[in-house]
N, C-alpha and C positions, 0 to 999 in steps of 0.2 A: 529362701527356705532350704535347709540341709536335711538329707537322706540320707540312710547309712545305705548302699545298693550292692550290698557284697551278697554273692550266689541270685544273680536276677535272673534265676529260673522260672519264674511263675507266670504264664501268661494270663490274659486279663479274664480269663471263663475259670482258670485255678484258683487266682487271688479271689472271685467272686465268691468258690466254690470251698477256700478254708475261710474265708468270713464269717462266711453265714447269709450272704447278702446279693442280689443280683447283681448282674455285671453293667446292666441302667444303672444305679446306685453305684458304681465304684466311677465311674463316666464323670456321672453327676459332682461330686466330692471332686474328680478330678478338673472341671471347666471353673465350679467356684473356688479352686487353689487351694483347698483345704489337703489335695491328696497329690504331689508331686508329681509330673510325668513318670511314664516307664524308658527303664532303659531300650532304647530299639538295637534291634539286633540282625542277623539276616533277613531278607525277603521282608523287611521293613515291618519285623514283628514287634511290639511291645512287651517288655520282661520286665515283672517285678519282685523284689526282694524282702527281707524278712523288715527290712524300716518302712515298706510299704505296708507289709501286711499288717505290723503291729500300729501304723499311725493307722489304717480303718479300725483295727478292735481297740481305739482307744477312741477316735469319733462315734461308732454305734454306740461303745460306754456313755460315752454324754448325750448322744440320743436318748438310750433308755433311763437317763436319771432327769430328762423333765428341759434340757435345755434347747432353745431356739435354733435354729443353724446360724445366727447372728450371735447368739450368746456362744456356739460353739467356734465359731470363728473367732473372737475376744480370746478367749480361751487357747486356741493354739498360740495366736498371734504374740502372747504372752509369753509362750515356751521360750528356754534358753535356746539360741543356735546351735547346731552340730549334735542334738540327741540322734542315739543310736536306737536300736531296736530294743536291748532294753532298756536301757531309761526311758523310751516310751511305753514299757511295759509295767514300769513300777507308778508311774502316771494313771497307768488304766488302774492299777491293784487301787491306788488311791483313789480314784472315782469311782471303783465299782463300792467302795467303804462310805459313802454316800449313802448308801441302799439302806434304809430300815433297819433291814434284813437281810444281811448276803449269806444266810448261813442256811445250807438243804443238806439233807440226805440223801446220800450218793453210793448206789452200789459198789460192792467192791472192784467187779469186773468192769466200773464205768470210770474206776478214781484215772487210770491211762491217760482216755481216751481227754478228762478232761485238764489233765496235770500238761496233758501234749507231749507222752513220752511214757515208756514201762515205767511199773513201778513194782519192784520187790518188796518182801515185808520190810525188810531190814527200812527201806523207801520208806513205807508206810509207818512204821514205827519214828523215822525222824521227823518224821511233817509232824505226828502227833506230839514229838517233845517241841518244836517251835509254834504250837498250839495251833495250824494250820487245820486240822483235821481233829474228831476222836471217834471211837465205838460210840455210836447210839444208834442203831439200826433200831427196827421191832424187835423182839425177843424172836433166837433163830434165824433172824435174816444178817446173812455178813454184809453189814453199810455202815457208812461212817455219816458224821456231819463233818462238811466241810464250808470253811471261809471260802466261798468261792472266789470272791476278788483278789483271794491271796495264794490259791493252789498252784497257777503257773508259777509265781513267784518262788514260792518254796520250791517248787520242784529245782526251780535253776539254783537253788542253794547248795541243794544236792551236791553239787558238784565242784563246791567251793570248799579248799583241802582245811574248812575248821572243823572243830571239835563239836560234837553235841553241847558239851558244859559251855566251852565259848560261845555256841549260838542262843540257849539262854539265858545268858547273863548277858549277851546283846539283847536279846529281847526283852531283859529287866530294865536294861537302863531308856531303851528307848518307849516303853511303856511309862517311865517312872517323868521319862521329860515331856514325855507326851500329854498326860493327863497335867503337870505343873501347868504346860502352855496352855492346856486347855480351858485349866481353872483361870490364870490371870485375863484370859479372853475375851472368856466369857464374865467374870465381873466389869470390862470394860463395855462391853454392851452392855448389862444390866444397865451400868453410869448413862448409857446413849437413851433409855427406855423406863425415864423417871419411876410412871406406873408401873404396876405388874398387868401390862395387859399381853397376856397370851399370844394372842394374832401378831401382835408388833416383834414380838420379841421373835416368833419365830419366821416372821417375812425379813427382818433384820438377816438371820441367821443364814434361811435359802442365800440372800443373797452374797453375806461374806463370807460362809463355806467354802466356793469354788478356789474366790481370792484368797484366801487365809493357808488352804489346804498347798494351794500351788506356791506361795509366799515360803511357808514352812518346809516345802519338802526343797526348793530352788536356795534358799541358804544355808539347808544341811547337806547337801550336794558342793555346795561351795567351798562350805568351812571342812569338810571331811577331803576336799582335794587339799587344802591348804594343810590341814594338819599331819595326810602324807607327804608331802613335798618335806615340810619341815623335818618329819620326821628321817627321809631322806634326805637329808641335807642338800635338797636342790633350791636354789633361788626363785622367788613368787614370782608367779605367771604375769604380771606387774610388771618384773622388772625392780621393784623398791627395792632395796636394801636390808 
């Protein structure tokens, strides 16, 4: 299993302590291999880095959407090799997208603390053009709604030299290919679920979610490295011709 370990400042009571989670529970995750050793360092201390911190908030993610620590092990065990810190970040954004509901109302002096960094208006205004966030507090109160499983996300957008207009016209086409996959999918289950019995279709669904979701985002990951390479006129990671 690969770790990204760059800045392995965090000792195991800090990594606990940005989780959210005891440092029993970071232990635990680490004897069943779901969470890499730490890097040891002086006086035979243990340090860990931003691929540790993001693979625990990306296992409590699958905790809190219902899964087994066997279904969550399947789960990583799946992962491509060599993900970093964010690509297990955009991981979590997709399972926290699992939820129901990942959408709250969130003060404005709380959007920071949960984006994991300041946030200007000018901030605030871009997350609300990539539909991250909008105003609907009560009348009077400054809060927004925010996509929770997608605010860290956005926030690292932030800082990616596109355009406003370039990011939603990224978000048109990937919305527009998103719901197409969705629909042929989903009649392809319907095809597995002759009747329309309700329960079938949606214990079908719990379970090809995880697979389908992780399927979809591991060959758009793939074909968008290829399409830069091409782009850059570098020869495929292959080797082909």
């Amino acid at each position: 299993m690969t770790i990204e370990t760059e800045e392995p400042a965090l000792t195991v009571d800090e990594l606990a302590a940005r989780a959210g989670v005891t440092v029993r529970t970071v232990r635990f995750y680490g004897t069943r291999g779901l969470l890499p050793p730490p890097v040891i360092g002086p006086r035979r201390v243990g340090h860990y880095g931003p691929g540790h911190l993001a693979r625990l908030a990306l296992i409590e993610e699958l905790r809190r959407q219902g899964l087994t620590l066997a279904a969550i092990e399947r789960y990583l065990d799946r992962l491509p090799p060599g993900l970093d810190a964010h690509d297990l970040a955009v991981h979590r954004a997709v399972v926290a997208s699992w939820a129901p509901d990942a959408v709250e109302t969130v003060p404005r002096e709380e959007l920071g603390r949960r984006a994991g960094r300041a946030l200007s208006e000018e901030d605030v205004d871009r997350l609300a053009a990539m539909g991250v966030l909008d105003a609907g507090g009560p009348a009077g109160e400054d809060a927004y709604r925010v996509d929770a499983g997608l605010l860290r996300l956005g926030a690292r957008l932030l800082d990616v030299p596109l355009s406003p207009e370039a990011i939603l016209a990224a978000r048109t086409v990937l919305l527009d290919h998103a719901r197409a996959a969705a629909h042929e999918l989903s009649r392809l289950l319907r095809d597995e679920v002759p009747e329309r019995d309700a329960q079938a279709v949606r214990s079908l669904s719990a379970h090809m979610q995880p697979l389908v979701v992780q399927a979809l985002l591991t060959a758009f990951q793939r074909s968008l490295t290829q399409e830069l390479r091409e782009w850059l006129g570098e020869p495929p990671e292959d080797g082909s011709p």
